[in-house]
C-alpha positions as CSV (number, residue, x, y, z in Angstrom):
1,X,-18.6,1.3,16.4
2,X,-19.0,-1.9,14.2
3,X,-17.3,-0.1,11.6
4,X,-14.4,-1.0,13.6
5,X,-15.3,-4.3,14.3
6,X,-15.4,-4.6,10.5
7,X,-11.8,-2.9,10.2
8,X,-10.7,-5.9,12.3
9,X,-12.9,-7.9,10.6
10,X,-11.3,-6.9,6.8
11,X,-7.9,-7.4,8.1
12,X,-8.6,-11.1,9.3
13,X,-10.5,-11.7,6.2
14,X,-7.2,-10.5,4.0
15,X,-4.7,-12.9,6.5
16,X,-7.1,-15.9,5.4
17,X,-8.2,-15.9,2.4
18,X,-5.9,-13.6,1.0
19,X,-6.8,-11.8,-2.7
20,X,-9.0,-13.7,-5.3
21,X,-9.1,-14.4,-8.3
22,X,-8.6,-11.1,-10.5
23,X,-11.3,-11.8,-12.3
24,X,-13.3,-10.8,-8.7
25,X,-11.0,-8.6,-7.5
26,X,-12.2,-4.4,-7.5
27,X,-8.9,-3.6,-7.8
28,X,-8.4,-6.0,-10.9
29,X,-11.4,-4.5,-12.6
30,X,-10.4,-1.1,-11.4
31,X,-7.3,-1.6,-13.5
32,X,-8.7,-2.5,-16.5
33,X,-11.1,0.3,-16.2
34,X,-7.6,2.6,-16.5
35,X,-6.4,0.4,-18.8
36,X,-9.4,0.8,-21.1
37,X,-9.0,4.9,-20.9
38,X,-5.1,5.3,-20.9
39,X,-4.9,5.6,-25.1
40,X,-8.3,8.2,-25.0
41,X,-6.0,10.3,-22.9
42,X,-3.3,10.8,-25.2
43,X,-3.4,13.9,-27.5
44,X,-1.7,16.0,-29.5
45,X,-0.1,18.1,-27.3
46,X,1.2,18.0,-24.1
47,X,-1.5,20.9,-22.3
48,X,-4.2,18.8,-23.5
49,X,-2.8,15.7,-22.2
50,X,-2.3,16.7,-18.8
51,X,-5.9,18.3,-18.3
52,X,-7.0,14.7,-19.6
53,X,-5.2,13.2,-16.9
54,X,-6.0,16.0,-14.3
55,X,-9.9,15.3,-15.4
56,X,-9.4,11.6,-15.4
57,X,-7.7,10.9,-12.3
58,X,-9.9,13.3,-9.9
59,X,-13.2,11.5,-11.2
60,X,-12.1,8.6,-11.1
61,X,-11.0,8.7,-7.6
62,X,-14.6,11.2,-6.5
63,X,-16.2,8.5,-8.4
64,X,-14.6,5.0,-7.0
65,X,-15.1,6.7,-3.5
66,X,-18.6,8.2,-3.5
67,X,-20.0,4.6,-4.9
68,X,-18.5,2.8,-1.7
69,X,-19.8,5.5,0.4
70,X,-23.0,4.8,-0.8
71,X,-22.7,1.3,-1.6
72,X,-22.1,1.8,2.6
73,X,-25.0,4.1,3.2
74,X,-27.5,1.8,1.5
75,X,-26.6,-1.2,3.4
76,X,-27.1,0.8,6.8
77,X,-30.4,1.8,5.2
78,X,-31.7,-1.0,3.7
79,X,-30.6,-4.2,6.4
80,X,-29.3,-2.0,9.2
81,X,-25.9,-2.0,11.0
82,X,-25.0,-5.6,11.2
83,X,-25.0,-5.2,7.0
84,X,-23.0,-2.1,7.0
85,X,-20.9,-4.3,9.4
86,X,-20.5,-7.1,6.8
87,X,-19.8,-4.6,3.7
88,X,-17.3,-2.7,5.4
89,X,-15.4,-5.6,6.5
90,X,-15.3,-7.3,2.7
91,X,-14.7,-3.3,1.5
92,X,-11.7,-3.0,3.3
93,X,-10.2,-6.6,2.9
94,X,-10.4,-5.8,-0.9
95,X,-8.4,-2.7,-0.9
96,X,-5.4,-4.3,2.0
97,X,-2.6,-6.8,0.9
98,X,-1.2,-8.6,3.8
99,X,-1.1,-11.7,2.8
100,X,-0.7,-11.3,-1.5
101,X,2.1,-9.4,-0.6
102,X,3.4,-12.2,1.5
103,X,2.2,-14.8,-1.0
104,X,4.6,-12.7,-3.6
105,X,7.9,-12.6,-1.7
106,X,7.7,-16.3,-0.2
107,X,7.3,-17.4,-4.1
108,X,10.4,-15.4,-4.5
109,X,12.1,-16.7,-1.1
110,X,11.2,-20.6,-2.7
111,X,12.8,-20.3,-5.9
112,X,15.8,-18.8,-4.2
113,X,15.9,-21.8,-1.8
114,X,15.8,-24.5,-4.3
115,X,18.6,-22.3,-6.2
116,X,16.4,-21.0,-9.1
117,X,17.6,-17.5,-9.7
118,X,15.8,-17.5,-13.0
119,X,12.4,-18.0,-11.1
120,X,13.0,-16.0,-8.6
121,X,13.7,-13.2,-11.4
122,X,10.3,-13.9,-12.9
123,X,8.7,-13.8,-9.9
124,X,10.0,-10.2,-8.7
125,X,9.3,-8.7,-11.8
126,X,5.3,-9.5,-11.3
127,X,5.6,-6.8,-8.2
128,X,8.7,-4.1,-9.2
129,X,9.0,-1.9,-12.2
130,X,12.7,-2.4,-12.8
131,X,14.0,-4.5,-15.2
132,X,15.0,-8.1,-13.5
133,X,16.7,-10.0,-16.0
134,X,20.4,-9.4,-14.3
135,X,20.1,-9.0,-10.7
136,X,21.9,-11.2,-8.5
137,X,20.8,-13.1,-5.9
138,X,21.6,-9.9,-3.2
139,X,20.0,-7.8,-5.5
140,X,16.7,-10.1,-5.8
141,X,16.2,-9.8,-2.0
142,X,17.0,-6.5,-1.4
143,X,14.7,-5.7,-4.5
144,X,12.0,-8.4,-2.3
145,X,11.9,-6.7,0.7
146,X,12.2,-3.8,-0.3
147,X,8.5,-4.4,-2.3
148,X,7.6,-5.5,1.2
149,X,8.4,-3.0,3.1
150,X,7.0,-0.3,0.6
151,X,3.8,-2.4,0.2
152,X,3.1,-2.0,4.2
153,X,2.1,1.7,3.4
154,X,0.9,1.0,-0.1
155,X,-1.2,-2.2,0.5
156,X,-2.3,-1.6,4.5
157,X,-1.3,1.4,6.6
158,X,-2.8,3.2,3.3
159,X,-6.1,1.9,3.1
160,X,-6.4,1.4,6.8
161,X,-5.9,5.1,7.5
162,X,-8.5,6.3,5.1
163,X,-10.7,3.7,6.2
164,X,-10.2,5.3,9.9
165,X,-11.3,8.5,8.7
166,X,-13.5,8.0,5.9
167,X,-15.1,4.5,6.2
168,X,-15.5,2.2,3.3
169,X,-15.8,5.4,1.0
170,X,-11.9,6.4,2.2
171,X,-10.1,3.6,1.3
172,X,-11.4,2.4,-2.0
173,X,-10.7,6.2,-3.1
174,X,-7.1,5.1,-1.3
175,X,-7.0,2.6,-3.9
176,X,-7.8,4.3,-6.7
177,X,-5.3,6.8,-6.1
178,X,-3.0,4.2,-5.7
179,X,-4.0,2.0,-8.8
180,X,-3.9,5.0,-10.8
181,X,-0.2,5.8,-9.9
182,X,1.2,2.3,-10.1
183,X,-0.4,2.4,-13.7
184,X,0.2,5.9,-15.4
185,X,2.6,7.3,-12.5
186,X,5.7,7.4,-14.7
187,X,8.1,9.9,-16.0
188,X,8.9,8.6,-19.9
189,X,7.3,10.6,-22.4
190,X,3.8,8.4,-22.8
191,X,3.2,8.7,-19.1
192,X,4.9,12.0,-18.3
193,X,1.5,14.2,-18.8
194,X,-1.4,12.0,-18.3
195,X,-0.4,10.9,-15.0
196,X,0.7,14.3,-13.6
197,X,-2.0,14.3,-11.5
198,X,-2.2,10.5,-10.7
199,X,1.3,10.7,-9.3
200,X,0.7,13.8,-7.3
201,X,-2.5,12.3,-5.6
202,X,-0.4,9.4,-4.9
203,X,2.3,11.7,-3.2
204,X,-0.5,13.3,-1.5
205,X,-2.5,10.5,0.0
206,X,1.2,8.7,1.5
207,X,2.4,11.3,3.2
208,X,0.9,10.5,6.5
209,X,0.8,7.1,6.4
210,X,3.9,6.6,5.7
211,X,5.3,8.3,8.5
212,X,3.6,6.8,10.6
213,X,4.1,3.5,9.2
214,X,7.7,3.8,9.2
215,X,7.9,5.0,13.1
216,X,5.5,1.9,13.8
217,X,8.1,-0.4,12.1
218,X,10.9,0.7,14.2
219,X,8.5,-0.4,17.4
220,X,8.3,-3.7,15.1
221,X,11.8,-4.4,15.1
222,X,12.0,-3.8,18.8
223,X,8.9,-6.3,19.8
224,X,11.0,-8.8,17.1
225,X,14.2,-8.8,18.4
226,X,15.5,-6.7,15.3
227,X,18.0,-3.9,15.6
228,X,15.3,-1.1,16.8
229,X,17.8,1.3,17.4
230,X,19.5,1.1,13.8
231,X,16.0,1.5,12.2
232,X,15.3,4.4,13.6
233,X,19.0,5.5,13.1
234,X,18.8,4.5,9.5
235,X,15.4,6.0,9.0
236,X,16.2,9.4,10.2
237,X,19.5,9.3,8.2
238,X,18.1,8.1,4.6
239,X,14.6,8.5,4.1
240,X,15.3,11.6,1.6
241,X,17.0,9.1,-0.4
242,X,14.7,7.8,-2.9
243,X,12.9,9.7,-5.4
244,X,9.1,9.4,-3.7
245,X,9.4,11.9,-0.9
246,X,7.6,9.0,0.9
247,X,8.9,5.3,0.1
248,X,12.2,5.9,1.9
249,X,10.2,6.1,5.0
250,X,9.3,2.6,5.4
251,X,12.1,1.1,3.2
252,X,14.8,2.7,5.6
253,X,13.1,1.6,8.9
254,X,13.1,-1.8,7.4
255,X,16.8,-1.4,5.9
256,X,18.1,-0.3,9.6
257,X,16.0,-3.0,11.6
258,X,17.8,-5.9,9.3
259,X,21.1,-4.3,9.4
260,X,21.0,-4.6,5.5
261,X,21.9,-2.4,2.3
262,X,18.7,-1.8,0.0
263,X,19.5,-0.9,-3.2
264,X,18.5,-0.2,-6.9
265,X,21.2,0.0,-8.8
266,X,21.6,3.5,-10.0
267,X,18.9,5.1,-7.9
268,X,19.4,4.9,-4.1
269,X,21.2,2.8,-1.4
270,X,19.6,2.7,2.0
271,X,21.2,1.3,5.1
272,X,24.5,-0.1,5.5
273,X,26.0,-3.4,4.4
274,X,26.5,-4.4,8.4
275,X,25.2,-7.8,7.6
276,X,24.2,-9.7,3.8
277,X,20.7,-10.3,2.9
278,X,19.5,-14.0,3.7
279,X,16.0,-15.7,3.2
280,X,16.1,-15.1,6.7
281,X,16.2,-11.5,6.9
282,X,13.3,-11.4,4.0
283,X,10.7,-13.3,6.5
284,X,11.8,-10.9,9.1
285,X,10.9,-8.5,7.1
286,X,7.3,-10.0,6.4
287,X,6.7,-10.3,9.8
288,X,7.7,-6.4,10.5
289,X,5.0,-6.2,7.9
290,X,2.5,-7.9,9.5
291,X,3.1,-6.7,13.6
292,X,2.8,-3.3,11.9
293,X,-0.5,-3.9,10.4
294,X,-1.4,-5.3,14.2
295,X,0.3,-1.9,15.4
296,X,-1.6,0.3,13.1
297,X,-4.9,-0.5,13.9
298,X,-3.8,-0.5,17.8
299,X,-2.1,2.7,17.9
300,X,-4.3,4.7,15.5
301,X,-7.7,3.3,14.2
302,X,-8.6,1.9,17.4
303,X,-8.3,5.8,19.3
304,X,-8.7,7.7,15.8
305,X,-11.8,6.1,15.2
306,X,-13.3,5.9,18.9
307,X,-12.6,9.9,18.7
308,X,-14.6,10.5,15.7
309,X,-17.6,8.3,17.3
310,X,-17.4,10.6,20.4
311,X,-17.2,13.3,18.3
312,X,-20.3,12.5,16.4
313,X,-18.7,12.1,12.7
314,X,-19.6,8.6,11.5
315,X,-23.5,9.2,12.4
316,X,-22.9,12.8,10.4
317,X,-21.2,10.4,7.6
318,X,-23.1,7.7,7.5
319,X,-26.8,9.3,8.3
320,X,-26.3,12.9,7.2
321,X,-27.3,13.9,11.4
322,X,-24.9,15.5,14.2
């Protein structure tokens, strides 16, 4: 059960120290181990690309998994439970986002308050794929939280869930899949075929904890004082709306709860424009983000993982003995 002690643990770590430097970051080096094979996968046509990236993707993610299973297994082995304690903890604060998400939108949320659309601009465009240059300032926060909102799946319920299941192991393959997708998971023609496979996975690995993310926001907005009954309105209503079968999920909830329209220009609009988007509704948003986290461990790794103890699976896991 100190595994989840150490879930805990990784969470409180990630709210207080928040990321590091990239250049000690797993994730960071994880990128740049994409980065380095991206051009390899390219080829002359596009069959041979998408086995590359079919290939590719499903060893890297077997890969970045086994060796934190391992890396977990030699550390119960070696210095005994109180290690595998520590490891797990660290494990999982590496592969969460609470607070660099956070750190993100309240750069963006300072420019906007001294009246520096410009910055804030520069600032969004270090955590969305769409072009910034010409959004306006309702366009910046809607654009802000809805990053925040998405990245409560992406950045915690994600790796949290996996974790639950899997251990340590679970949710750095969690981040692979997800590193992989936010890198090659595009539809233009250099993308399209190498990361086939990257974006399914992605798909894949969100569908649960999404759901469950977003149904745990709308008991967020309730415990905030935030219009509960619109988020779960405006969840139900226009989650099919975006173009990932799963980002509507949270994006909505939040949307509803704030009484706000979330919009990219020429892609989706979620929620109605009941009230504008303010600084204000942005840090409600962050703390949705956060009692969620607080939520998700509650209402599902705290029984999830009691369960599988009971049940015998993390000594079967972790020792290879019912």
């Amino acid at each position: 059960m100190l595994l989840l002690y150490a879930l805990a643990g990784g969470l409180l770590l990630d709210w207080a120290l928040g990321d590091p430097p990239n250049r000690y970051h797993p994730v960071a080096w994880l990128g740049r181990l994409i980065g380095f094979f991206v051009p390899r996968l390219k080829s002359a046509s596009a069959r041979a690309e998408r086995a590359k990236g079919i290939t590719f993707a499903l060893l890297l993610v077997a890969l970045v998994g086994a060796a934190a299973h391992f890396a977990a297994v030699a550390s119960l082995q070696l210095a005994g439970v109180f290690a595998l304690a520590a490891f797990s903890a660290v494990a999982l604060k590496a592969t969460v986002a609470v607070r660099g998400m956070e750190r993100h939108a309240r750069a963006i949320m300072a420019c906007l308050e001294r009246g520096d659309l410009p910055g804030a601009r520069q600032n969004l465009s270090m955590i969305v794929r769409r072009k910034t240059d010409d959004l306006d300032e309702q366009h910046v926060l809607s654009a802000t939280i809805e990053c925040v909102s998405e990245s409560t799946v992406d950045g915690i319920a994600g790796p949290v869930f996996y974790y639950s299941l899997l251990g340590p192991g679970g949710a750095f393959a969690y981040r692979a899949i997800n590193t992989l997708d936010s890198m090659v998971g595009y539809k233009d023609d250099y993308y399209r075929h190498i990361g086939w496979m990257s974006a399914r996975l992605d798909t894949a690995a969100n569908y649960v904890p999404a759901r469950i993310a977003a149904f745990l926001m709308v008991a967020s907005a309730r415990i905030l004082g935030a219009d509960w009954k619109n988020s779960l309105q405006v969840l139900r209503r226009d989650h099919g709306k975006t173009f990932s079968p799963n980002a509507g999920y949270p994006m909505a909830a939040v949307a509803g709860a704030l009484r706000i329209r979330l919009e990219k220009i020429g892609h989706y609009q979620l929620g109605d424009s009941q009230e504008q988007a303010t600084l204000e509704k942005c840090a409600t948003a962050i703390s949705i983000m956060k009692l969620t986290t607080v939520l998700f461990f509650v209402v599902f790794s705290l029984p999830a993982m009691s369960l599988l103890y009971l049940a015998g699976w993390w000594r079967l896991l972790l020792l290879g003995v019912p």
